[in-house]
Backbone as CSV, one residue per row, in Angstrom:
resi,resn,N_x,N_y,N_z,CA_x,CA_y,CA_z,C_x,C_y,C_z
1,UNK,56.016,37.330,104.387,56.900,37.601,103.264,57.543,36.303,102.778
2,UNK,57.548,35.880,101.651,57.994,34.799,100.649,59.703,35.022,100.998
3,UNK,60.724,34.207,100.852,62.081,34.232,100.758,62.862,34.956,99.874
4,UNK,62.034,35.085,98.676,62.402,35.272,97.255,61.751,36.399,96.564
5,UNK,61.788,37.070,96.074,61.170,38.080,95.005,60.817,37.184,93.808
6,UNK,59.630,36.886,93.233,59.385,36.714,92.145,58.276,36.982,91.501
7,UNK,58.052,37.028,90.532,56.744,38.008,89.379,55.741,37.688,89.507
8,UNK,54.873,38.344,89.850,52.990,37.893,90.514,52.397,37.529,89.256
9,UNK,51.771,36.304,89.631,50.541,35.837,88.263,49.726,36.351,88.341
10,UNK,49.232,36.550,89.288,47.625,37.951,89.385,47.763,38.916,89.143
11,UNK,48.839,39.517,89.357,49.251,40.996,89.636,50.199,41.286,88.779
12,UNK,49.809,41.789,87.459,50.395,42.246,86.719,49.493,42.891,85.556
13,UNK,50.175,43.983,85.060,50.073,44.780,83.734,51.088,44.629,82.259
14,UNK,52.733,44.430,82.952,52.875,43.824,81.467,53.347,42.704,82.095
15,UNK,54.492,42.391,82.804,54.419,41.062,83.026,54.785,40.459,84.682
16,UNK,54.470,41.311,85.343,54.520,41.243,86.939,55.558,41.454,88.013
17,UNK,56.573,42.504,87.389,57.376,42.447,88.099,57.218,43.435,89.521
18,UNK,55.868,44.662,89.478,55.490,45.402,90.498,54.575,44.763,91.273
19,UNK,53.713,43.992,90.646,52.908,43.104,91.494,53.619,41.918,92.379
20,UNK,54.925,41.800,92.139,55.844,40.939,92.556,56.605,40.895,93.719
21,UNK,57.288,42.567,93.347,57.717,43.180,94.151,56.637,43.668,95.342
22,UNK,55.851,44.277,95.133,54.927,44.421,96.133,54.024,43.537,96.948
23,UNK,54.036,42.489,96.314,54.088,41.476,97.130,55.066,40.823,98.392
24,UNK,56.410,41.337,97.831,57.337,40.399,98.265,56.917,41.833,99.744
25,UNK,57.138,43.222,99.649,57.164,43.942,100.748,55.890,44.022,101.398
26,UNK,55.103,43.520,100.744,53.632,43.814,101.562,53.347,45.558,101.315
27,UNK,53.006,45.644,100.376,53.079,47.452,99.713,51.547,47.231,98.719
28,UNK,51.066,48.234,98.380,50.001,47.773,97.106,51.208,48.285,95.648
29,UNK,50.324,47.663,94.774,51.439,47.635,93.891,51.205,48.795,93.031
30,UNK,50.155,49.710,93.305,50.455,50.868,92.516,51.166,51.813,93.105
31,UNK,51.627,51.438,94.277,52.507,52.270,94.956,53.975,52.286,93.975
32,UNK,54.339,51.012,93.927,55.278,50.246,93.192,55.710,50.669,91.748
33,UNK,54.294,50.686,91.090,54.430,50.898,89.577,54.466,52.850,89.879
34,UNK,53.888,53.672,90.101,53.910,55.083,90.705,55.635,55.122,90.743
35,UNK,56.731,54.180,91.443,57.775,54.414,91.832,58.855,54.839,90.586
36,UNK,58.329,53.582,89.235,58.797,52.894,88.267,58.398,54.078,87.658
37,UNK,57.251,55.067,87.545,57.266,55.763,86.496,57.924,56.961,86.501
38,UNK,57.487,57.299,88.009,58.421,58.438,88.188,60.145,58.287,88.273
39,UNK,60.384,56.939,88.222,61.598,56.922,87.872,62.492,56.864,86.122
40,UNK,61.164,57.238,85.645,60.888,56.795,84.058,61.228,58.208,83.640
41,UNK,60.280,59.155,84.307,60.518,60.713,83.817,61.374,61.151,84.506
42,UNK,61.897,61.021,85.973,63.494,61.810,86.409,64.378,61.625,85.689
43,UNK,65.010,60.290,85.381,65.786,59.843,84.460,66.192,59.195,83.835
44,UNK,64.895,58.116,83.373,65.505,57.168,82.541,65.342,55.915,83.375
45,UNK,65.802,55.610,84.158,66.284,54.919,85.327,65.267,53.468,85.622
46,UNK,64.046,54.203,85.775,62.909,53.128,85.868,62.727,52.117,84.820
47,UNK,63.111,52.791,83.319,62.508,51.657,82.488,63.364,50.586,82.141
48,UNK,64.924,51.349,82.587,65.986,50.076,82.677,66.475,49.515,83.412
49,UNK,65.348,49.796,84.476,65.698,48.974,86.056,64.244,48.048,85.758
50,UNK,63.382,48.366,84.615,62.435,47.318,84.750,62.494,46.731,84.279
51,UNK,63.454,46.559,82.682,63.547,45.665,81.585,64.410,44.767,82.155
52,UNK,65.398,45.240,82.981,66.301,44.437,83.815,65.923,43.239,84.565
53,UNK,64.719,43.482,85.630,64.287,42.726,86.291,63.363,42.266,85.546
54,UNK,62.516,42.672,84.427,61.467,41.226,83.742,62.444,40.401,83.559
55,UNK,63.769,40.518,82.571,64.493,39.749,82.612,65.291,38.545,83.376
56,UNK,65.361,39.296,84.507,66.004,38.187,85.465,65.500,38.006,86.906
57,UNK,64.211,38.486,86.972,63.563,37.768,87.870,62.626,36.956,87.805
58,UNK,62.281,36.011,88.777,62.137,35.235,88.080,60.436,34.514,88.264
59,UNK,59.802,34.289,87.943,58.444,33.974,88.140,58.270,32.871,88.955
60,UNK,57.079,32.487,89.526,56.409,31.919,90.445,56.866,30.364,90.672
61,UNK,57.311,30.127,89.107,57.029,28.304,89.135,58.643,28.267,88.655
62,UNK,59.515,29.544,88.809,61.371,29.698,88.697,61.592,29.537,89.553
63,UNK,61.192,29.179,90.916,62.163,29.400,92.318,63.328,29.363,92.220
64,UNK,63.178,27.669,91.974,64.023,26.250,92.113,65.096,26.182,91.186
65,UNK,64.737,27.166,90.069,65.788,27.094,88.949,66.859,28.043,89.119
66,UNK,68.259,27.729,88.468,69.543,28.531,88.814,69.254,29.331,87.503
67,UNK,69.543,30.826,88.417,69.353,31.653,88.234,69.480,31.942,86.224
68,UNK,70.743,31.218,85.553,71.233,30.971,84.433,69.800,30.745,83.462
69,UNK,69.407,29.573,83.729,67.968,29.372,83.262,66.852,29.947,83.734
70,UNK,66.973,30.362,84.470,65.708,31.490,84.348,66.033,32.648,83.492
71,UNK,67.073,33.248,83.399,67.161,34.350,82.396,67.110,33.609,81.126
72,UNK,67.584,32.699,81.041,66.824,31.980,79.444,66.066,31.692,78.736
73,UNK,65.122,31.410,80.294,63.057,31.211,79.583,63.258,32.524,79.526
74,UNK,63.128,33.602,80.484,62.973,34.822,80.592,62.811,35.638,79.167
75,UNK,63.983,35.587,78.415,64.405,36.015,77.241,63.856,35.289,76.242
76,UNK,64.131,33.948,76.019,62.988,33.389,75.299,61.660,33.314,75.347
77,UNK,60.880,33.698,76.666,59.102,34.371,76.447,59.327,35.817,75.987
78,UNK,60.139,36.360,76.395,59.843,38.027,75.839,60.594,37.978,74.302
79,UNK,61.303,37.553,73.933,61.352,37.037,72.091,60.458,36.656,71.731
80,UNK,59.292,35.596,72.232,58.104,34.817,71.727,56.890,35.977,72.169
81,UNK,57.088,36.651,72.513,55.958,37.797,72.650,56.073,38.783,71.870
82,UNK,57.618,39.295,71.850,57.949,40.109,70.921,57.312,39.982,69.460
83,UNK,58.041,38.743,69.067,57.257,38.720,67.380,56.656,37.770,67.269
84,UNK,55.167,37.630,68.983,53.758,37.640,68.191,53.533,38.854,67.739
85,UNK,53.540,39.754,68.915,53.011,41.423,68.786,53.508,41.758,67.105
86,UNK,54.852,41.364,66.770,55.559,41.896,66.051,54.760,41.743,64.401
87,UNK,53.876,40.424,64.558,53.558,39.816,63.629,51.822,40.407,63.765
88,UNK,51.862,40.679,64.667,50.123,41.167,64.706,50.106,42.287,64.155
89,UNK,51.083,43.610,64.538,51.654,44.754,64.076,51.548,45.158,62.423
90,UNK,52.446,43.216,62.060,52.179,43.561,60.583,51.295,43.602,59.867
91,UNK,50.403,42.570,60.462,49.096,42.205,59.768,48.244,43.283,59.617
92,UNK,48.361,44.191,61.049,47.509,45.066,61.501,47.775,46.301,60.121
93,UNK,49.180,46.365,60.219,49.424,47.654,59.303,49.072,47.496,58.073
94,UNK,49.662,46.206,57.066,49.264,46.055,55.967,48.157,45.951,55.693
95,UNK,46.720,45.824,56.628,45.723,46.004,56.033,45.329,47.073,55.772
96,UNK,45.940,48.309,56.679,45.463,49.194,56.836,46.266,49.882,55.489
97,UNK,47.521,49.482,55.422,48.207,50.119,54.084,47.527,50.018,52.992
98,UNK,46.839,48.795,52.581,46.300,48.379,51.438,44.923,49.057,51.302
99,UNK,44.315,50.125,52.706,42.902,50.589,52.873,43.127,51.543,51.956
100,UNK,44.442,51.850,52.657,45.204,53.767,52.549,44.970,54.058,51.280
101,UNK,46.290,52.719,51.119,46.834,52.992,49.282,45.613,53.435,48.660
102,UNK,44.580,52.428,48.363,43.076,52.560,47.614,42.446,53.726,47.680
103,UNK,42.452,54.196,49.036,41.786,55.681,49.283,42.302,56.759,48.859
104,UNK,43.942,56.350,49.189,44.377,57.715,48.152,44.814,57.659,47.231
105,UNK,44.954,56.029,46.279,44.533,56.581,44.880,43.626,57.175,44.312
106,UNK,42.268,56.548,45.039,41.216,57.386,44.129,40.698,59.123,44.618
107,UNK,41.208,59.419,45.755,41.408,60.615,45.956,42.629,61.583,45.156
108,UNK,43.168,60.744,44.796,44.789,61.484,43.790,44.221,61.342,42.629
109,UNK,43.580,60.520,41.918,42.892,60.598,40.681,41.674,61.597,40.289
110,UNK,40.888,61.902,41.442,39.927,62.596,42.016,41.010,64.405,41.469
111,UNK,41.320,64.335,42.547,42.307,65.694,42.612,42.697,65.746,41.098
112,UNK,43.816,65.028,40.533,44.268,65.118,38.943,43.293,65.699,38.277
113,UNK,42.303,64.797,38.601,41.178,65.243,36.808,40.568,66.360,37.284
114,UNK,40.569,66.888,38.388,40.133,68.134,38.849,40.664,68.902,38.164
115,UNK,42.355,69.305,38.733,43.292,69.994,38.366,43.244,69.779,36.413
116,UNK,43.038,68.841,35.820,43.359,68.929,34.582,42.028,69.726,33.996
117,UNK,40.813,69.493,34.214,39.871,70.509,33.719,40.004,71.473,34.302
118,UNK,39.857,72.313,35.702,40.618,73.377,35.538,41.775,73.841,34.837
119,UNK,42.705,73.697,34.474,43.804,73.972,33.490,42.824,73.794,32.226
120,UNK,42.252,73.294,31.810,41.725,73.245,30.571,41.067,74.213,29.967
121,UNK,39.750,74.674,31.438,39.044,75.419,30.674,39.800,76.936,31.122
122,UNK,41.090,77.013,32.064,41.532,78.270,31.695,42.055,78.976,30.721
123,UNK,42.596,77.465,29.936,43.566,77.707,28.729,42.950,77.730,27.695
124,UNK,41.568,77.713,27.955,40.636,77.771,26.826,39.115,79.605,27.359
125,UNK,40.192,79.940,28.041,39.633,81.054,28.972,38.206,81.366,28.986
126,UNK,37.818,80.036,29.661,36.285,80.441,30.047,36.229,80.560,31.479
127,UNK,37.445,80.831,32.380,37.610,81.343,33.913,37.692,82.347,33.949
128,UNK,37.558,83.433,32.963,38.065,84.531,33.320,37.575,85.486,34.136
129,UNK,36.404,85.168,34.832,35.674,85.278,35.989,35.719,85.197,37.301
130,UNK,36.917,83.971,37.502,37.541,83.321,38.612,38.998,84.465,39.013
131,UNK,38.881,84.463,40.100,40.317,85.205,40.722,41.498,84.749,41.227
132,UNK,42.062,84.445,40.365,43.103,83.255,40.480,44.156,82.779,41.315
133,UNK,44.422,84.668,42.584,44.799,85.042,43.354,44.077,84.270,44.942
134,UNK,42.390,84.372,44.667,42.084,83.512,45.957,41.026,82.576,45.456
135,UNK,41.658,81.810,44.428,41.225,80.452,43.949,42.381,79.316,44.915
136,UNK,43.266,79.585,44.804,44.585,77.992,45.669,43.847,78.424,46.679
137,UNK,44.004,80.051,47.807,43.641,79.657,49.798,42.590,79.615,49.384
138,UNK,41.545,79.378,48.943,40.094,78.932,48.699,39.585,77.346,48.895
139,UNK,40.575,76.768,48.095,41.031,75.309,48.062,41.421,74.991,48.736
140,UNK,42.452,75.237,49.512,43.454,74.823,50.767,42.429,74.928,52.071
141,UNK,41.704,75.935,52.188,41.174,76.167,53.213,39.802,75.062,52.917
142,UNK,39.298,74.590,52.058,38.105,73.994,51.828,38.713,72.539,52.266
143,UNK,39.773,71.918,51.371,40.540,71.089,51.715,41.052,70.550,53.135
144,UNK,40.998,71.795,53.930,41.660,71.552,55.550,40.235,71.219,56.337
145,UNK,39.559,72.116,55.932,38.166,71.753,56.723,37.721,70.782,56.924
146,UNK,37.660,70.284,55.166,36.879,68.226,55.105,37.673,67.624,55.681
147,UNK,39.056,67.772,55.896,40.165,66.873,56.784,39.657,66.600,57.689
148,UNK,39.584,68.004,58.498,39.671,68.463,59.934,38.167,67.381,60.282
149,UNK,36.928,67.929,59.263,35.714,67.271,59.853,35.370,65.717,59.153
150,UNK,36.263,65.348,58.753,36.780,63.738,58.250,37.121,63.300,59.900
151,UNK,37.879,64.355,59.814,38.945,63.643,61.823,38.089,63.396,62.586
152,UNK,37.344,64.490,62.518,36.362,64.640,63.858,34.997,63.466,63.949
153,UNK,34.621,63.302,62.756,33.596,61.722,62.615,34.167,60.877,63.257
């Protein structure tokens, strides 16, 4: 056993504080992380006993440092991770916004000129054939389907 508790470079998922800990006891570390989650769903407890310790414990090449500065890199790598992710997030979304937007304009334009020739040729009553009663759940239900088997592709 090491003197010290500090955050495993091998052994980790987000940033090593179970691989750390389980190191320090000689435990495997999914024993560890198992502990953290179920302390996540009793009450809360786990995820702010873990944000706690990424924070202020301290990694491999921190021994030596007082304790003060290690919570300083600490906080300053998880800010510098924060908004990379934060910035990948955006990139990620706005492309996808700019897919959206396009798709459902021309699906909303699609729909409109639908809806406007129907209205047209009713008001010019050449539907009078159509049952106007299960013309909309006709639509709705045709509408949910292509969703549904849009999803499912």
């Amino acid at each position: 056993m090491s003197t010290r508790i500090t955050k495993s470079k091998t052994d980790k998922v987000i940033d090593g504080v179970c691989g750390g800990i389980a190191e320090y006891f000689g435990v495997d570390s999914v024993l560890v992380r198992l502990v953290f989650i179920a302390l996540v769903f009793l009450n809360g407890l786990g995820l702010i006993l873990y944000i706690i310790l990424v924070i202020i414990m301290p990694g491999p090449g921190q021994v030596d440092k007082p304790p003060k500065e290690t919570i300083e890199e600490n906080v300053q790598e998880i800010s510098e991770r924060v908004k990379e992710a934060g910035e990948g997030l955006g990139q990620a979304f706005s492309r996808k916004t700019e897919e959206r937007h396009s798709n459902r304009a021309g699906w909303l334009g699609t729909i409109l000129i639908l809806l406007g020739i129907f209205l047209l040729l009713d008001n010019l009553h050449l539907l009078s054939w159509i049952d106007k009663d299960l013309l909309w759940p006709i639509i709705i239900i045709l509408v949910g389907a292509w969703l549904l088997i849009k999803r499912w592709r």
